[in-house]
N, C-alpha and C positions, 0 to 999 in steps of 0.2 A: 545398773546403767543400761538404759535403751538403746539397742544394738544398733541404729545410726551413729549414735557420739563414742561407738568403742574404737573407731578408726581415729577419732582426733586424740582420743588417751591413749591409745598404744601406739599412735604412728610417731610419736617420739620417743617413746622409751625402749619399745625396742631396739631400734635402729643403734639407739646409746647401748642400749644392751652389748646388743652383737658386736659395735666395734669395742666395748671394752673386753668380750672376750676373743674376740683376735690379737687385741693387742697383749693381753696374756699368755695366748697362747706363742705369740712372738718372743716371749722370755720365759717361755717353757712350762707352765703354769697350763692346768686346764680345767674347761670351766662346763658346763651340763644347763641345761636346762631340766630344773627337775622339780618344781613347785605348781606349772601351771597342771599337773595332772592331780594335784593333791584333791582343787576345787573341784575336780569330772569326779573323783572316786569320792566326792563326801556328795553330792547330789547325787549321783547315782547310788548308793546305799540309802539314800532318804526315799528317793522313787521306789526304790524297791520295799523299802520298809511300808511305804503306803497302800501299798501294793500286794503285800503277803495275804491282808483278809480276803483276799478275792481272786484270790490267783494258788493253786495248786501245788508248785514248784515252780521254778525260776533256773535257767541254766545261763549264767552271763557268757558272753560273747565277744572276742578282740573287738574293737571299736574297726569301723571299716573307712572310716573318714579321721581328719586326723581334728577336727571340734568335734566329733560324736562326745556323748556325754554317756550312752546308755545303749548297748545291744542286747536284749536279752530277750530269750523265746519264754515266755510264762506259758503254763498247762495250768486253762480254766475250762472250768464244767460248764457245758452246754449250759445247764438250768442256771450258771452261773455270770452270763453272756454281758446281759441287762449291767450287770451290778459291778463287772470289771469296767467295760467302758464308759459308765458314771465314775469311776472311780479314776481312771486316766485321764476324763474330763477334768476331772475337778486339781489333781497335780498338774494338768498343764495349765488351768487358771494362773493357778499360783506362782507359775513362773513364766506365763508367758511372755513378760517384757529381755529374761532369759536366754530363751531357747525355745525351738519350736518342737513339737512330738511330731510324729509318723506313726499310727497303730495298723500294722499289717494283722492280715489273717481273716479267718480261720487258716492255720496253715497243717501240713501231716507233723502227726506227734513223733517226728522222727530223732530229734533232739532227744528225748526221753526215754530211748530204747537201749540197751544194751544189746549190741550183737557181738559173738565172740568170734575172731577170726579161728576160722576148720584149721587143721593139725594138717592137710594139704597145702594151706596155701605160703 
């Protein structure tokens, strides 16, 4: 669905949502929102799966937004530069009526390090 008409489909069902679980939670009943994360973690498992031929390692990352679909630092090879961002190009084709990408970087491979905290601190 193209992300102008998501406000006419979810601007009532929500709202029905939310008063139905108030009005549970007024007879003692509680209720979660816990399906819409289901659709972020099967797209982001798919991005990353397209994503593994061209990318190094992947360390995912809490969402910092609360629609984030995808935070993750991937480690690619310089020689490898050309052929990750063809490749982010092409997953965000495919979804871009979706969700839109953001490709930061080059950034420090500091995600990727292991450092052990000293027996001082």
């Amino acid at each position: 669905m193209p992300i102008g008409l998501q406000a006419n489909a979810w601007g009532s069902v929500l709202p029905a949502a939310w008063s139905f679980m108030l009005a549970a939670r007024a007879h003692g009943l509680g209720c979660a929102w816990t399906a819409l994360h289901l659709s972020f973690e099967r797209d982001a498992a798919e991005i990353l799966e397209q994503l593994k031929s061209v990318s190094l390692a992947s360390l995912p990352q809490p969402a910092e937004k609360e629609l984030m679909v995808l935070n993750v630092p991937l480690l690619v090879e310089r020689k490898q530069l050309d052929a990750f961002e063809d490749a982010v190009d092409e997953v965000a084709k495919g979804k871009e009526e979706l969700m839109r990408f953001k490709l930061l970087g080059p950034m420090p491979a500091y995600h990727f390090t292991d450092v052990e905290e000293p027996a001082w601190a």
